[in-house]
N, C-alpha and C positions, 0 to 999 in steps of 0.2 A: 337353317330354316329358310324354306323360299316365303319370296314375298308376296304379299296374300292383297287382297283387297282390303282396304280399313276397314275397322271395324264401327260399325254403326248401329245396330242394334242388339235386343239383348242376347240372341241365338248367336251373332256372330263371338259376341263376350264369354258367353261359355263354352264354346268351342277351341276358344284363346287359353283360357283357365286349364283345358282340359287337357292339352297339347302341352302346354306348363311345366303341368303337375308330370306327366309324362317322360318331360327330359332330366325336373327335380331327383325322378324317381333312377335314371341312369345316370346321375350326376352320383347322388348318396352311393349308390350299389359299387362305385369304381373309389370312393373316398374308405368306406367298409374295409374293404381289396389294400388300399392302403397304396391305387393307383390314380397316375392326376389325371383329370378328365381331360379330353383332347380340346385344343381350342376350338372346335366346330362348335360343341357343346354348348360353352362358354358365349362364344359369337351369339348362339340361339338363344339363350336368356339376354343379350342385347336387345336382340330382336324384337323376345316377345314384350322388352319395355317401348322401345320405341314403339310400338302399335300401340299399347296401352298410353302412355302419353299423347301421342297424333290423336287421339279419340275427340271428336268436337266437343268444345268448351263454352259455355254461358256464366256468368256472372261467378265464375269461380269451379263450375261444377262439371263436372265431363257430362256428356248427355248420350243418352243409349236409347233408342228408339222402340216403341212394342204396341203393335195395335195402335197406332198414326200418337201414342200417348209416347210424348218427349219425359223421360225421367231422370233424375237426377243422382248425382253419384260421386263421392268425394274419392271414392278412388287411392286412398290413402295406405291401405296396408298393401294391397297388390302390388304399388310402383314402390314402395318403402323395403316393404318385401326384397326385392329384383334388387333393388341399388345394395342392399345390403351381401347378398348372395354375392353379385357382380364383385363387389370390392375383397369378398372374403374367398372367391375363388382366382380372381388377377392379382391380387398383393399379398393375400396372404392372413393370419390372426390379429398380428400386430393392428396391421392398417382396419381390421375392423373393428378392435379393440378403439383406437385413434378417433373413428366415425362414433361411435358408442358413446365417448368422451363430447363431442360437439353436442347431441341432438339430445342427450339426456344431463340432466344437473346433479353433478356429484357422484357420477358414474364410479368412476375409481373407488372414493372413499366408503361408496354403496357395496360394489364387489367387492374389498378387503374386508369389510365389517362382515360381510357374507362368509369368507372363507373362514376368516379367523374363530366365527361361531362353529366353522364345522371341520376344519383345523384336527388333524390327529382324533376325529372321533369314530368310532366303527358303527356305519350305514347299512345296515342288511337291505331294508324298502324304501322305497320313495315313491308315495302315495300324491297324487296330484290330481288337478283339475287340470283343464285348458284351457281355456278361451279367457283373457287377461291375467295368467297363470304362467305356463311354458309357452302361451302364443300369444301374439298381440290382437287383440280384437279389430275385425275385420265386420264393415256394415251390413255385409253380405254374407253368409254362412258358408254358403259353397261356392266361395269365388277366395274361401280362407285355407288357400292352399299350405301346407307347410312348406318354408322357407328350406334352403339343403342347410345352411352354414346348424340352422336350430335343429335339425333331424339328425345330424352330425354329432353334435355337441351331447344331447341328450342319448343319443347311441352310446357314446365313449362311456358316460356318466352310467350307465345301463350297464355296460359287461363287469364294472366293478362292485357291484352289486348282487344279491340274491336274486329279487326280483325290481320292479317298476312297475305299477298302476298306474295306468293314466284313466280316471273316472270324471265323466263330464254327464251334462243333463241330457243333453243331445241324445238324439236315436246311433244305435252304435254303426247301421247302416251309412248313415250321412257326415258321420265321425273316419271313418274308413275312405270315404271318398275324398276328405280332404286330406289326410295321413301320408306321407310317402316310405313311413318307416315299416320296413320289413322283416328287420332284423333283432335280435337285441333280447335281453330281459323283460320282455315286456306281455303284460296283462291289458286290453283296453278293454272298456266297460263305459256303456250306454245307459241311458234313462233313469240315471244316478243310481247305476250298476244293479237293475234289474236286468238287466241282459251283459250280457260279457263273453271272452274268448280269448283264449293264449293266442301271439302268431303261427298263423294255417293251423288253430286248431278247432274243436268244437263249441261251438257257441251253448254257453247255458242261460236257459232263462229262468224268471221268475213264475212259476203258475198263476193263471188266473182261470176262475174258472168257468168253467165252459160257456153258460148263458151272458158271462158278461165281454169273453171273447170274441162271442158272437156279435154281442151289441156293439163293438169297438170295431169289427171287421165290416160290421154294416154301414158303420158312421164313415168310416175310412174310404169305402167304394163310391158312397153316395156322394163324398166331399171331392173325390176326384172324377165325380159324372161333370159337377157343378164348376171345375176346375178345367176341363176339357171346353167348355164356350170359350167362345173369342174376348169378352168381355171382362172374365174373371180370370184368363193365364197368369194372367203377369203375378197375381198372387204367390207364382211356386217361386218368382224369380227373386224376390225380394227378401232385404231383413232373413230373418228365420226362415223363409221361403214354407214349403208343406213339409211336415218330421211329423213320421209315424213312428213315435217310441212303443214302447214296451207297457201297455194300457194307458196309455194317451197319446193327446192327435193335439200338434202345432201347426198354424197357418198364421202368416203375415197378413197383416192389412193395409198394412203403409208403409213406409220406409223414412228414415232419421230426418229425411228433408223434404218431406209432406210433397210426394210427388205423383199420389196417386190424387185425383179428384175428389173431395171430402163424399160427393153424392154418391160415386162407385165403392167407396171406400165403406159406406155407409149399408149399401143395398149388399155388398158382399155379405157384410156380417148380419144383417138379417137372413139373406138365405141359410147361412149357418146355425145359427140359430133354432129358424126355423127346422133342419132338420134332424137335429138332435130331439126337438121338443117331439117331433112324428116318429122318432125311434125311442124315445122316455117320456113317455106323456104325464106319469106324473113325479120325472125328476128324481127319481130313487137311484137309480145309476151314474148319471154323469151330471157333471158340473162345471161350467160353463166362468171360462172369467176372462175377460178384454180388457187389454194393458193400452188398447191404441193401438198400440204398432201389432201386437200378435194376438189372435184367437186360441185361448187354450183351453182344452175339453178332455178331463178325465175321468176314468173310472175311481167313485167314490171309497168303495169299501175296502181295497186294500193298497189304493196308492194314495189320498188325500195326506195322507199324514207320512207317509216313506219318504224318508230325506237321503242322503248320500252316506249319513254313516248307517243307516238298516241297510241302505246299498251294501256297504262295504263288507257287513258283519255277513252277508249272504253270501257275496262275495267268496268271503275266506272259508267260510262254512262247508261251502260244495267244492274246493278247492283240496280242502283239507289246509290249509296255510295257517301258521303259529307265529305271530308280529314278534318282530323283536327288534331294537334300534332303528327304530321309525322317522324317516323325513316326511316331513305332513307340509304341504304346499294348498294356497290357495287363495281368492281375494275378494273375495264378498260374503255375507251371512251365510248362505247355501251352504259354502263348507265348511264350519263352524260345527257342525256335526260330525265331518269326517275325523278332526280335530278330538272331538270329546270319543269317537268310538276307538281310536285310535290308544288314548291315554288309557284307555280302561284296558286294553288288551296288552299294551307291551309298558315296560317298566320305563325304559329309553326311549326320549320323545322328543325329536328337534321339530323346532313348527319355524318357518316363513311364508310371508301372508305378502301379495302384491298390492300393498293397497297406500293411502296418504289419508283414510278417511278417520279422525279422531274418535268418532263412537266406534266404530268396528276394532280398534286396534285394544281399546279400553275391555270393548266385549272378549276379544280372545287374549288378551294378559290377564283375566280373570280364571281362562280355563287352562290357560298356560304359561307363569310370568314371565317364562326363559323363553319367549319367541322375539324374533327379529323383523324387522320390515323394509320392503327398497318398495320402488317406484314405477318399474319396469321389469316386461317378462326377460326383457334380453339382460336386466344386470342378473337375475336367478339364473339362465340358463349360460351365461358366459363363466360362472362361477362356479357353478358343478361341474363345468366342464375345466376350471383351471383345477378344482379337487381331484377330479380324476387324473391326473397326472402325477401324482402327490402321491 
């Protein structure tokens, strides 16, 4: 990789991200092949950390320029990301098994508890979320590229299997753009698998019907008219950034370390607002709810209540798919449904949950006593991939 001019702003950042994701993706495809990447390759995910680190720094926080507004940015999974690749493609498993050991607590005694639950049992599917599931959660949506060493590991995990669902809330567009995997047993599925597709196959969606695709397709254009001023950009860049799912519309308004101007942050979400109210005057369609950090606006009558396990059941439905010995992964309430749709369909049900939160773990030992729990996406994903050897 030649050397570029630092990166300072946020157009230069996602250009960086994109380039990445680019070489991640020729890195996986020669590991696949079962050939080692050349070290040029190697050198270029050097590279792309050293920029990423060089990035000027304030009180702790890298800073990235947009519209003369300096923002803020921990920067923590992208460079966390890279050191971990870098160590697992120059030394090898071991050594990143070693690193594993350092940065997380009880790593080992977390993967053996792992394996040994799943130790000689026969896995047909492994059903999953992503984002603090198989990937570590990243501030930025699409700056959450997949790591190769996790693309790798979850591949292997993948051919000794029937299938792999990977089902996230995310639009399955914006799920694809951070993805480098291309290969594999695998299903991915968007807007808690209202939308979906085999790899390079066809996408199936949920219907919705006409009058209220229309109202969603009008919200969508009019929110990227408002999106197009100089004033409101930097909304796509951040947090969540803009995600047009599958009858509903995500947009950012802030980011984790309050870096947009409370006043902009503020008039943003009243234009939104306001134009939802001039496309549903009197509110019978879409509904409207602000977390702070993201704008979310969906259609009422057939997704307010669709969770990931009516995702799933649709899923399997138009599939034609019949669950049987089910790995069921995931780490917040959200998939606590996948969970229950899961147990109603196949007799055989392993569950692990990434989580340390005491009420969440109570809520899913209720709906399944024989689940397990670690800490980290890397001890789940380092351990299916020590099963797949097995």
């Amino acid at each position: 990789m030649k050397d570029k001019a630092k990166i300072t702003t946020i157009k230069d950042f996602y250009q960086e991200m994109n380039s990445l994701k680019k070489t991640r993706e020729l890195i996986l495809n020669l590991l696949i092949q079962d050939k080692k990447p050349p070290k040029k390759l190697i050198d270029s995910l050097n590279s792309h950390l050293k920029r990423l680190k060089s990035i000027k720094k304030e009180n702790g926080n890298f800073i990235l320029v947009s519209n003369q507004i300096n923002l803020s940015f921990k920067l923590y999974y992208e460079i966390s990301e890279l050191e971990k690749d870098i160590i697992f493609l120059k030394k090898g498993e071991k050594a990143l098994l070693e690193y594993f050991k350092k940065i997380h607590k009880n790593f080992k005694k977390q993967s053996q508890k792992l394996i040994n639950y799943l130790k000689n049992q026969k896995i047909d599917f492994f059903i999953t979320d992503r984002d603090g599931t198989i990937n570590n959660y990243c501030e930025t949506y699409l700056s959450s590229i997949q790591s190769v060493y996790n693309a790798f590991f979850l591949y292997k995990f993948s051919e000794k299997i029937k299938k792999s669902i990977i089902l996230t809330s995310g639009p399955l567009n914006d799920f694809q753009k951070v993805n480098i995997l291309s290969k594999g047993n695998f299903i991915f599925a968007g807007s808690k698998a209202r939308e979906f597709k085999y790899l390079k196959g066809k996408i199936h969606r949920l219907k919705i019907p006409k009058n209220e695709k229309k109202l969603i397709n009008s919200l969508e254009k009019s929110i990227r008219k408002v999106l197009l001023k100089k004033r409101f950009r930097i909304f796509k860049f951040i947090g969540s950034g803009f995600q047009k799912k599958h009858g509903e519309i995500t947009i950012a308004r802030q980011n984790i370390l309050n870096s947009i101007p409370r006043k902009q942050s503020l008039e943003f979400l009243s234009k939104i607002k306001q134009i939802a109210k001039n496309l549903d005057p009197s509110q019978r369609f879409l509904e409207i709810n602000d977390t702070k950090l993201d704008i979310e606006i969906l259609l009422k009558s057939n997704f307010k209540t669709f969770d990931k396990g009516k995702g799933l059941m649709f899923l399997l439905n138009k599939s034609n798919i019949h669950l049987s010995n089910v790995l069921i992964s995931g780490d917040a309430s959200s998939d606590l449904s996948l969970l229950e749709s899961s147990k109603a369909l196949s007799k055989k049900v392993y569950c692990i949950f990434v989580t340390q939160n005491k009420q969440l773990k109570t809520k899913i030992k209720k709906i399944h006593k024989n689940s397990i729990f670690v800490s980290s996406p890397d001890v789940l994903i380092y351990s299916i991939h020590q099963i797949s050897k097995t």
